[in-house]
N, C-alpha and C positions, 0 to 999 in steps of 0.2 A: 658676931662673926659666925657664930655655931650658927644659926639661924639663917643667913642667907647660904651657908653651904650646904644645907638640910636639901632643897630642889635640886642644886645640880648632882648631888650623890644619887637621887631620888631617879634624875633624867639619866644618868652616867648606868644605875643598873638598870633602867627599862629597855636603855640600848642596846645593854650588854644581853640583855635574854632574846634580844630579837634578833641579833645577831646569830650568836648559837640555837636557837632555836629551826633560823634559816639553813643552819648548816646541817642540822640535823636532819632536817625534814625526811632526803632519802632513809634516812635509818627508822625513822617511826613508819615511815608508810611500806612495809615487809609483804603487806598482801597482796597479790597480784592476780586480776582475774584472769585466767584464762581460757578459752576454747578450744574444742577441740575436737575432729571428725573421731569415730570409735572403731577404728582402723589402723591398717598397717603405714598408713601416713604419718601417724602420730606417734609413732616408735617413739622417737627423742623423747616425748613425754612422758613414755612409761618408763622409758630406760632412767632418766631423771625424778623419777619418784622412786622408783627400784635402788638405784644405788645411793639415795639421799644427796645425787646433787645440789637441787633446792635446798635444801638444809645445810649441806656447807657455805651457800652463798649469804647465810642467813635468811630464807625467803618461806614466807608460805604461799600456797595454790588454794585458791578459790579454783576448781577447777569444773568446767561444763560441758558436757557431752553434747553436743549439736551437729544433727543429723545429715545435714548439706552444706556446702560452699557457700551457694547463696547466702544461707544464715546467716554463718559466720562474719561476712564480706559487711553483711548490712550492721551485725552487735559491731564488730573491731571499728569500722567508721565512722559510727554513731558515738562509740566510745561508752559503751553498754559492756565491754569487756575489753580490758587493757591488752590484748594481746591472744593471739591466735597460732598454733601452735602449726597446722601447716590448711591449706586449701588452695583448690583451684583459682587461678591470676586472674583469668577472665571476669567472674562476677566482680572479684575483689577492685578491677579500673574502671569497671561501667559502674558501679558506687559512687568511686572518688572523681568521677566527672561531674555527679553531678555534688560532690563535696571534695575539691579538688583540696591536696596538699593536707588529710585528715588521715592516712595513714603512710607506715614506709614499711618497707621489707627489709626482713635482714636473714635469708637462707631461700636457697631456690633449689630446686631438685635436677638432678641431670638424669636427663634417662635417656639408655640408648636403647637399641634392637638386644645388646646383651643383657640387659639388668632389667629392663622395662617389665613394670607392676604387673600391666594389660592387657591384655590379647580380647579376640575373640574365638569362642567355642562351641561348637556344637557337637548333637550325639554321634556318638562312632557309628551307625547306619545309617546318618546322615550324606544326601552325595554330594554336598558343599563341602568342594576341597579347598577354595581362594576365597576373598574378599569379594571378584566378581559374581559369583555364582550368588550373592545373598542381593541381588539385584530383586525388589519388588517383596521382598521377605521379611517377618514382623524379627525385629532383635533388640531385646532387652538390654537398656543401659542403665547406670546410675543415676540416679534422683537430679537433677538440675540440669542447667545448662552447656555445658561443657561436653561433656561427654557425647551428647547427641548433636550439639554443632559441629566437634571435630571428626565425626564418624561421617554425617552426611556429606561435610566439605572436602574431605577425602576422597570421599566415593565418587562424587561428581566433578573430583578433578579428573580422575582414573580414568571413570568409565562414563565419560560424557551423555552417551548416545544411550544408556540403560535407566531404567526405573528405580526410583532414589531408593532405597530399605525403609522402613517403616519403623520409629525407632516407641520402642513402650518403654517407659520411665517405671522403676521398679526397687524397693527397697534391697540391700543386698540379701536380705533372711530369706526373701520372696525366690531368687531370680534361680536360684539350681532348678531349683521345684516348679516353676513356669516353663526351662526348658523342658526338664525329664519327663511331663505330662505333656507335653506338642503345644502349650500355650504360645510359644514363643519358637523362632527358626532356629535362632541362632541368641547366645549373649556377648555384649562386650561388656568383658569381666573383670574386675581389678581384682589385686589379690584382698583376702584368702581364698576369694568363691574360684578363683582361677586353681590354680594348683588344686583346691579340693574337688572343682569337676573331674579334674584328668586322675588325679590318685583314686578316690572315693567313686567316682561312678562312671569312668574310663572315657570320659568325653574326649574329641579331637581339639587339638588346636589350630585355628587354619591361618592364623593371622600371627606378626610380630607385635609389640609393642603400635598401636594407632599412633601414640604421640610421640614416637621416633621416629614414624612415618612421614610426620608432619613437619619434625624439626628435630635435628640432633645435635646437641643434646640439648634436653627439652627441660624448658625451664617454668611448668605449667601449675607447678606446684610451688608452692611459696610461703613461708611463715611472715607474719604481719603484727606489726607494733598501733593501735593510737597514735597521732602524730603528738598530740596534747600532750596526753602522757608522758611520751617520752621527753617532750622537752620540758616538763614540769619536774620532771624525778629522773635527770640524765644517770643516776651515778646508781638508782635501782635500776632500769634499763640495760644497764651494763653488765650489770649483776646478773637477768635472766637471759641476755645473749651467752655470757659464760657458762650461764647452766646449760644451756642447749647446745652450744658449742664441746661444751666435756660430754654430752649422751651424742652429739654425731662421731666425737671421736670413738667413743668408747662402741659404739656399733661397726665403725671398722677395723677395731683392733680386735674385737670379741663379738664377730659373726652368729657364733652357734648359741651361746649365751644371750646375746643379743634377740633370735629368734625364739630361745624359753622365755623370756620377758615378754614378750607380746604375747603366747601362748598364755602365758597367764594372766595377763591384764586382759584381753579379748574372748579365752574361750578358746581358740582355734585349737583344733586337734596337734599335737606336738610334735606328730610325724610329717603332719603337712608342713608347720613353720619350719619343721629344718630343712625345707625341699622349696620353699614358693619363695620369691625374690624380695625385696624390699625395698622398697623410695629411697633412692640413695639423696641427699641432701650436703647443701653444703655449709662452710664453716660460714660466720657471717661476718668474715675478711676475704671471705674468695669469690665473692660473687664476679661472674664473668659480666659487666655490664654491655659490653660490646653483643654476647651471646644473647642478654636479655632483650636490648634493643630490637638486634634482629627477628625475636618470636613477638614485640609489639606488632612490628611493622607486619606479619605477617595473619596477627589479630584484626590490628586494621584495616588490611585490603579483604581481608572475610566480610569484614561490618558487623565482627562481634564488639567492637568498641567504635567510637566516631572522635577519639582524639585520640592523640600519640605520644602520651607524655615520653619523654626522657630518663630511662634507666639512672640516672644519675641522678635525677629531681625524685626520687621515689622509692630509694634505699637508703638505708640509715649512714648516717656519717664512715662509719669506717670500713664501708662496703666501695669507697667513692678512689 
């Protein structure tokens, strides 16, 4: 009798470790790659390394510094890193066209004419007082795609009948220094280089926010999950929406503090972060899907994207 009970005890604990083993899975797997632009975008992330968010959630950061959206757009979809802390939507849906349903979002940025990152700038003896006056004029924008679509598309809604701007693609360490030597006419500036032109070297602003121009409130920015991922290890997923969910709270409840944390993770001058705005973001329960919709549809009819997914098919479950 001992003897035929010996396999089933044998089969009864092999089940039993695969079992619990299944269940564990999320808890063994803690590391989490992340991306990330080396900007005021990516606040949450500093602010979550600053106050040991990730560590209360049990988590560690594999964490990577990547230069442009595009980057990003292609490691998160590829699935080359589990998660993307924030970048520009556009590259991120022209990716998943051609790898549809490989990533979701779970935080989008609202930026109005109040809060917005962006402007464009030139030097204070410059006689460009509007956006029209930069008709036919070389202006410095941010490295990829976005940035010079949504300037040019703007421009040529405006001002139909003028000569498009000339847009030169330029790192942000590069772009003060481009305008202040006459390399360049004019920059469109995200922050910190914004706020540091006008404090640090008294340049004008002549523009609002581009991307509250275009749509307000703008949802152009976007933190992004692997789709894999997330649905292989729902319950780590959950765990780093909460991290990042606790550093957007904690950015609006503790603004100034908020801006010595970036000061120190970036470099920026301390004077400037307490003065230059930042990517406001939302929780990843409040996404306005109706609001996200309407900035596809208006990707769309640009022909920065050639399909229209549905804000709902493309955020993470509890954004729905």
């Amino acid at each position: 009798m001992k003897a035929n009970l010996k396999p089933q005890a044998l089969v009864i604990v092999f089940l039993t470790c695969i079992f619990f083993s299944a269940c564990r899975k999320d808890d063994n797997d803690v590391v989490i790659r992340v991306g990330y632009l080396p900007m005021v975008s990516s606040l949450t992330h500093f602010v979550a390394l600053d106050q040991g968010f990730y560590s209360d959630e049990g988590l560690e950061v594999d964490a990577q510094s990547v230069p442009t959206s595009n980057s990003l757009a292609q490691k998160v979809v590829a699935g080359n890193i589990d998660a993307v802390i924030e970048l520009a939507i556009v590259p991120l849906l022209q990716e998943m066209e051609n790898a549809p349903g490989q990533a979701l979002i779970f935080s989008v940025s609202m930026i109005t004419a109040e809060n917005g990152f962006d402007g464009i700038v030139v030097k204070s003896d410059s006689p460009a007082n509007d956006f029209e006056a930069l008709a036919g004029k070389k202006i410095g924008v941010f490295p990829g795609t976005t940035a010079q679509n949504t300037l040019l598309t703007l421009f040529s809604e405006h001002y139909p009948g003028l000569a498009l701007p000339v847009c030169i693609e330029l790192a942000p360490g590069l772009q003060l220094q481009a305008l202040l030597s006459d390399d360049i006419d004019a920059l469109f500036a995200y922050e910190p280089e914004l706020t540091t032109g006008i404090v640090s070297h008294g340049l004008k602003q002549i523009t609002t926010s581009l991307y509250a121009m275009q749509y307000s409130p703008s949802p152009v920015g976007v933190g992004s999950v692997n789709a894999q991922w997330a649905d292989v290890n729902p319950a780590l997923a959950k765990r780093f929406y909460a991290v990042i969910d606790k550093a957007v709270m904690f950015i609006r409840q503790n603004p100034l503090q908020a801006r010595e944390i970036l000061a120190a993770a970036t470099g920026i001058d301390t004077d400037v972060a307490a003065l230059m705005n930042i990517m406001p973001m939302s929780l990843s329960s409040e996404i306005d899907l109706d609001n996200l919709d309407g900035y596809i549809d208006i990707l769309f009819n640009m022909g920065e994207i050639s399909s229209k997914p549905q804000a709902v098919d493309i955020c993470i479950p509890q954004a729905k």
